[in-house]
C-alpha positions in Angstrom: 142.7 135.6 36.7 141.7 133.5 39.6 142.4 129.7 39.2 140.0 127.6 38.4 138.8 124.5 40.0 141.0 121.5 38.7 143.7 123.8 36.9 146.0 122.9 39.7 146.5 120.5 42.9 145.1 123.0 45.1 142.2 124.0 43.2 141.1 120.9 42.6 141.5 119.9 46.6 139.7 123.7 47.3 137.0 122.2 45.3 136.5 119.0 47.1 136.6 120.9 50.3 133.6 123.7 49.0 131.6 120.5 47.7 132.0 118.5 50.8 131.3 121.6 52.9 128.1 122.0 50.8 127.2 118.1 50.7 126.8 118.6 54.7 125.3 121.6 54.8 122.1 120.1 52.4 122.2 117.4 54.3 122.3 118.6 58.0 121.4 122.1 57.9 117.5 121.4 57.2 117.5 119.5 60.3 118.3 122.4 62.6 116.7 123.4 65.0 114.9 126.8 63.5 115.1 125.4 59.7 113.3 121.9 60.6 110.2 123.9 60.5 111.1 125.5 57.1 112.3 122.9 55.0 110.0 120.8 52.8 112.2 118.1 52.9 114.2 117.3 56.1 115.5 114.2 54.1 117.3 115.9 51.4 118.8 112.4 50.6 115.9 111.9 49.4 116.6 113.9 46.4 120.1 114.0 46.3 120.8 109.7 46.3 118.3 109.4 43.3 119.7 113.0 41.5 123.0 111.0 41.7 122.4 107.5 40.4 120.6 109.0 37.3 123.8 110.9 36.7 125.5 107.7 37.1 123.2 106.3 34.2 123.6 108.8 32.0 127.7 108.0 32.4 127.0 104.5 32.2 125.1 105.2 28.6 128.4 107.6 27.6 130.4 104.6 28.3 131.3 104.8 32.5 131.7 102.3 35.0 128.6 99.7 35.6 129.5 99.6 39.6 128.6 103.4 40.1 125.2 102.6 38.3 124.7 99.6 40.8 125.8 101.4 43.7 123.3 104.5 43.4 120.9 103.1 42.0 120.3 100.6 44.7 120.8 103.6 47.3 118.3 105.1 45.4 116.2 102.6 45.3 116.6 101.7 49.5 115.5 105.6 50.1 112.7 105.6 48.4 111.0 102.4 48.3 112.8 100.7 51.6 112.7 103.9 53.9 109.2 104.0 55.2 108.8 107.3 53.5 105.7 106.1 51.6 103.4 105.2 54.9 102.6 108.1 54.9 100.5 110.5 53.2 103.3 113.6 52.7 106.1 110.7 52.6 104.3 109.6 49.6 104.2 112.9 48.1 108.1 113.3 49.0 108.8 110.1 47.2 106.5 111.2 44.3 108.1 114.4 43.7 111.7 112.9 43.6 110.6 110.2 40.9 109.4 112.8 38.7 112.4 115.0 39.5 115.2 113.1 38.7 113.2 110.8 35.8 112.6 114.6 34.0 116.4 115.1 34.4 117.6 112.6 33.2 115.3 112.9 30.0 116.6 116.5 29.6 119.9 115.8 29.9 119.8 113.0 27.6 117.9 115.5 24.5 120.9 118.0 25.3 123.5 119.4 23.3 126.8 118.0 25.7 127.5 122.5 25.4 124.4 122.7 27.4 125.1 124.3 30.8 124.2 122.5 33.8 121.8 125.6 35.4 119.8 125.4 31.7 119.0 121.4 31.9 118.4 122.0 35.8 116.1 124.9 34.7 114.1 122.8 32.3 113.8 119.9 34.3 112.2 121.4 37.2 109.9 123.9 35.0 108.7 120.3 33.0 108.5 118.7 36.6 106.0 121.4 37.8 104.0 121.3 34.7 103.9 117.3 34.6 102.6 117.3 38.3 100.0 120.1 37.1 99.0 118.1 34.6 98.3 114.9 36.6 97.0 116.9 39.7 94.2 118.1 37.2 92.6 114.5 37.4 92.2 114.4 40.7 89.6 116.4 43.0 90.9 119.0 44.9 94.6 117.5 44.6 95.9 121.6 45.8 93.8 121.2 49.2 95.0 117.6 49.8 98.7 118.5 49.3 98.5 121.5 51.5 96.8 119.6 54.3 99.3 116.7 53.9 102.1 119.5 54.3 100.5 121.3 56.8 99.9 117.7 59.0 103.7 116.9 58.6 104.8 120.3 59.6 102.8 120.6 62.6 103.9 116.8 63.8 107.7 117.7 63.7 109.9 118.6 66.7 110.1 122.6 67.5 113.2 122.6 69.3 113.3 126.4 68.2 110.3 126.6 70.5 111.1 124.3 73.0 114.5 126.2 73.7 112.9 129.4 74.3 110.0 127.9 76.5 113.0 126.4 78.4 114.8 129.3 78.9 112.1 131.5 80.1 111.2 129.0 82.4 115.0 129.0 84.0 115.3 131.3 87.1 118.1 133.1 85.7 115.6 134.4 82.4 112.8 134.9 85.8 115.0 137.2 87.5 116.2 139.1 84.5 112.8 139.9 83.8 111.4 140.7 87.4 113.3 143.8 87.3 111.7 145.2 84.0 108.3 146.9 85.0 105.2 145.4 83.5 105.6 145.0 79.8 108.9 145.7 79.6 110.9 144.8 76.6 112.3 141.3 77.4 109.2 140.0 78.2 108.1 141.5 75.1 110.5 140.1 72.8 110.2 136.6 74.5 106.3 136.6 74.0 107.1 138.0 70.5 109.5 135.3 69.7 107.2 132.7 71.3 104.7 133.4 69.0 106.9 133.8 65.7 108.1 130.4 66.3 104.3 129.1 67.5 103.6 130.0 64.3 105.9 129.7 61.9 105.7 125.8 60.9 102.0 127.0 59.8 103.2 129.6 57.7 106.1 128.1 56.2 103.5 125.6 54.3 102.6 128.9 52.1 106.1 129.0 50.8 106.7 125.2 50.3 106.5 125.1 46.5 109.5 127.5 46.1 111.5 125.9 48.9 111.1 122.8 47.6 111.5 124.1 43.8 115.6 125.9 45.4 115.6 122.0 47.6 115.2 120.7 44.5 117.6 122.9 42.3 120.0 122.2 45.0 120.2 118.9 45.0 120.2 118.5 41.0 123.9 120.8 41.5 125.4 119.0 44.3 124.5 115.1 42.2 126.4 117.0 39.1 129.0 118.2 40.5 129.7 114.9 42.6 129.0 112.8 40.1 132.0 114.4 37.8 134.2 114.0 40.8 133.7 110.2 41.6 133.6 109.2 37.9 136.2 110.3 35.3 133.0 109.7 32.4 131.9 113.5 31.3 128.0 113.9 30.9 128.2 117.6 30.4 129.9 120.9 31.3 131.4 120.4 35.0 130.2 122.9 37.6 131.5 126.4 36.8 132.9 128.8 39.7 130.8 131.0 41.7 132.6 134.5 40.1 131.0 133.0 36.5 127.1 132.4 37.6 125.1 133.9 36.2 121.7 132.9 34.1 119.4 134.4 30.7 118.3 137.5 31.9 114.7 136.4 31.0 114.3 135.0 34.4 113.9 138.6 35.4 110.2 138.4 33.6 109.8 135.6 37.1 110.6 138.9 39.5 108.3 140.7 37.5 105.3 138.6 37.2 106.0 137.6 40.7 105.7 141.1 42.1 102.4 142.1 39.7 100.3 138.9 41.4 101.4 140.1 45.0 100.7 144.1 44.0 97.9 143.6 41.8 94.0 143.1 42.9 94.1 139.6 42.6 94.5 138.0 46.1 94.0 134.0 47.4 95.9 131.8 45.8 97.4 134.0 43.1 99.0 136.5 45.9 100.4 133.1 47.4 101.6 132.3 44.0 103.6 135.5 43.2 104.8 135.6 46.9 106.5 131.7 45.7 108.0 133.1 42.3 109.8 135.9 44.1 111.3 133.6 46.6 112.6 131.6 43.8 113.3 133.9 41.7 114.4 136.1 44.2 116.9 133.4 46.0 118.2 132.5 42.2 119.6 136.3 42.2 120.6 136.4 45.3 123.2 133.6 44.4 123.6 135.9 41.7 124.6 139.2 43.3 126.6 137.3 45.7 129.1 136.0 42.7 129.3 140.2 41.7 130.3 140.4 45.2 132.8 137.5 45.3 134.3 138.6 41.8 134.8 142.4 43.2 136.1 140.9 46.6 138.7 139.1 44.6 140.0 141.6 42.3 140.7 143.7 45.6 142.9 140.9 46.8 140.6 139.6 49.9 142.0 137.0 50.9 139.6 133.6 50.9 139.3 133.2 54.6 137.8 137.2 54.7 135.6 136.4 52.1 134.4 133.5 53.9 133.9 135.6 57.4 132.0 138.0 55.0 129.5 135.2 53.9 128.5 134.0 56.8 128.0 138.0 58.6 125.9 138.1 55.3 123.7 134.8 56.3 123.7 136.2 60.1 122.2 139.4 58.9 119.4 136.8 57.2 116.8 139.1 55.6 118.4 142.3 54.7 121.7 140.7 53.2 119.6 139.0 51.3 117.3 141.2 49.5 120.5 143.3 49.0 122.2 140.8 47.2 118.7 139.8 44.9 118.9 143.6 43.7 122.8 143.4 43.1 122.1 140.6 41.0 118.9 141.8 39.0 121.0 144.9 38.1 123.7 142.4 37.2 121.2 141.4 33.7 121.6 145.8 32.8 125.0 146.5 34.2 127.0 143.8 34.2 129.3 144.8 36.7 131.8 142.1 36.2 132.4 143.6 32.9 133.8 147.0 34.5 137.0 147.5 36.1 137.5 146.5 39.9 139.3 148.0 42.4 142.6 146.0 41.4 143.3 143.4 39.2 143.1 140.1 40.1 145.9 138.4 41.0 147.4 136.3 38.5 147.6 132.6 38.6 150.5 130.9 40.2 
């Protein structure tokens, strides 16, 4: 079987070096170029920082260190009081969401059995989040149309350096000359209008899909405070992180695929089209994760080496959309088959 993280030296310095790699990633990716316009939260600190020092209090109340408390909490508190967030009207909303985030955590993991599995309190804690901003978004007049415009303002003031590449480019005499020698309407010119008007366009349309980004921003940031939280204190609050081969979920989650793709295929359009199209995002990117553990586990017991599976991950991102959707089917037909249950091409190596 493959080692896991912290059965040995070099799993337990493989697992620094994944978590590290995804601490950076969370923080630096949303801030790209093309994902700047996509991300509901460029400041993922923002979530992370206060996911963190309520882990911290939850070791502190199981008997940990008081300094780690101190030391995130006050980070905590600089982000989202201190940062200048609030002056503004999405800011606000940013800092809003976070409070009721991590506050809802910490309550679930506090009422949970210490067996409970990290994804299920993760799970519950976002689904009571949503429902508690419901709840209060009820009491105040059009509180959906205000968000949106608020996200909508904030996404539109933001740097398209996407856009501003591309404009730059076909603005060099190089890009003038390539072009010159296509006839009319040829297909660079094509594809550079068509890209200028993808990326014109695409902090507008990215606002439709904020509530399921933010809900896998959110998801993600709740992971990356457990899992470094059990590696800077030695204080247990729960189950650690397990390893990518072993995700996997209830398969009742499927029933969010399902209702997701009746409100998009069914009559009903508006806000309930918009709707379904968020809950098979989420849904969709939670499987995804899913079928890409089938495909680690199989990739394993064939003896890949870690470097190939690596170079296979990221041809998998470059391919974007159809990688993706491959791997959400994988992983819904991972809740009937259970491939990881039947035979792979070779055993897996043994430890050691």
């Amino acid at each position: 079987m493959p080692v896991p993280l912290g059965a040995s030296g070099t799993a337990r310095g493989d697992g620094r070096l994944v978590l590290l790699m995804a601490l950076a990633g969370f923080l630096l990716v949303p801030s790209t170029p093309l994902l700047q316009s996509l991300a509901p939260l460029n400041d993922t600190a923002l979530l992370l920082i206060p996911a963190v020092g309520v882990c911290a209090g939850l070791g502190w109340a199981f008997g940990g260190r008081a300094w780690i408390v101190i030391l995130w909490v006050g980070l905590a508190t600089a982000i989202l009081f201190w940062g200048g967030l609030p002056q503004s009207a999405y800011g606000a909303l940013q800092c809003g969401w976070a409070l009721v985030l991590v506050t809802v955590f910490g309550l679930v993991c506090a009422a949970s059995p210490p067996t409970t599995r990290f994804l299920a309190r993760a799970l519950t804690a976002l689904a009571a989040s949503v429902s508690l901003v419901g709840l209060l978004a009820l009491g105040t007049r059009d509180a959906a149309g205000a968000v949106r415009h608020a996200a909508l303002a904030d996404a539109l003031s933001r740097p398209n350096a996407a856009l501003a590449w591309v404009e730059q480019v076909a603005r060099s005499p190089g890009w003038r000359a390539l072009t010159a020698r296509e006839p009319q309407g040829g297909s660079l010119a094509a594809a550079e209008q068509t890209l200028d008007s993808v990326l014109t366009t695409l902090p507008a349309d990215a606002v439709a899909f904020y509530p399921a980004l933010l809900a896998l921003e959110s998801l993600a940031a709740l992971a990356l405070a457990w899992g470094l939280y059990h590696r800077i204190s030695r204080t247990k609050i729960g189950e650690p992180l397990g390893r990518l081969v072993d995700f996997r979920f209830s398969d009742q989650l499927a029933w969010g695929v399902i209702a997701g793709a009746a409100l998009v295929l069914l009559p009903p359009s508006g806000d309930w089209r918009a709707l379904g199209l968020n809950l098979l995002l989420f849904f969709g990117a939670l499987y995804a994760v899913r079928g890409l553990a089938v495909l680690v586990w199989y990739l394993q017991a064939a003896r890949i080496s870690a470097p190939a599976i690596t170079a296979l991950t990221l041809l998998a991102a470059v391919l974007s959309a159809p990688s993706v959707i491959g791997l959400a089917l994988v992983g819904l037909s991972d809740s009937w088959v259970d491939w990881r249950t039947r035979p792979g091409p070779a055993a897996p190596r043994p430890a050691g």
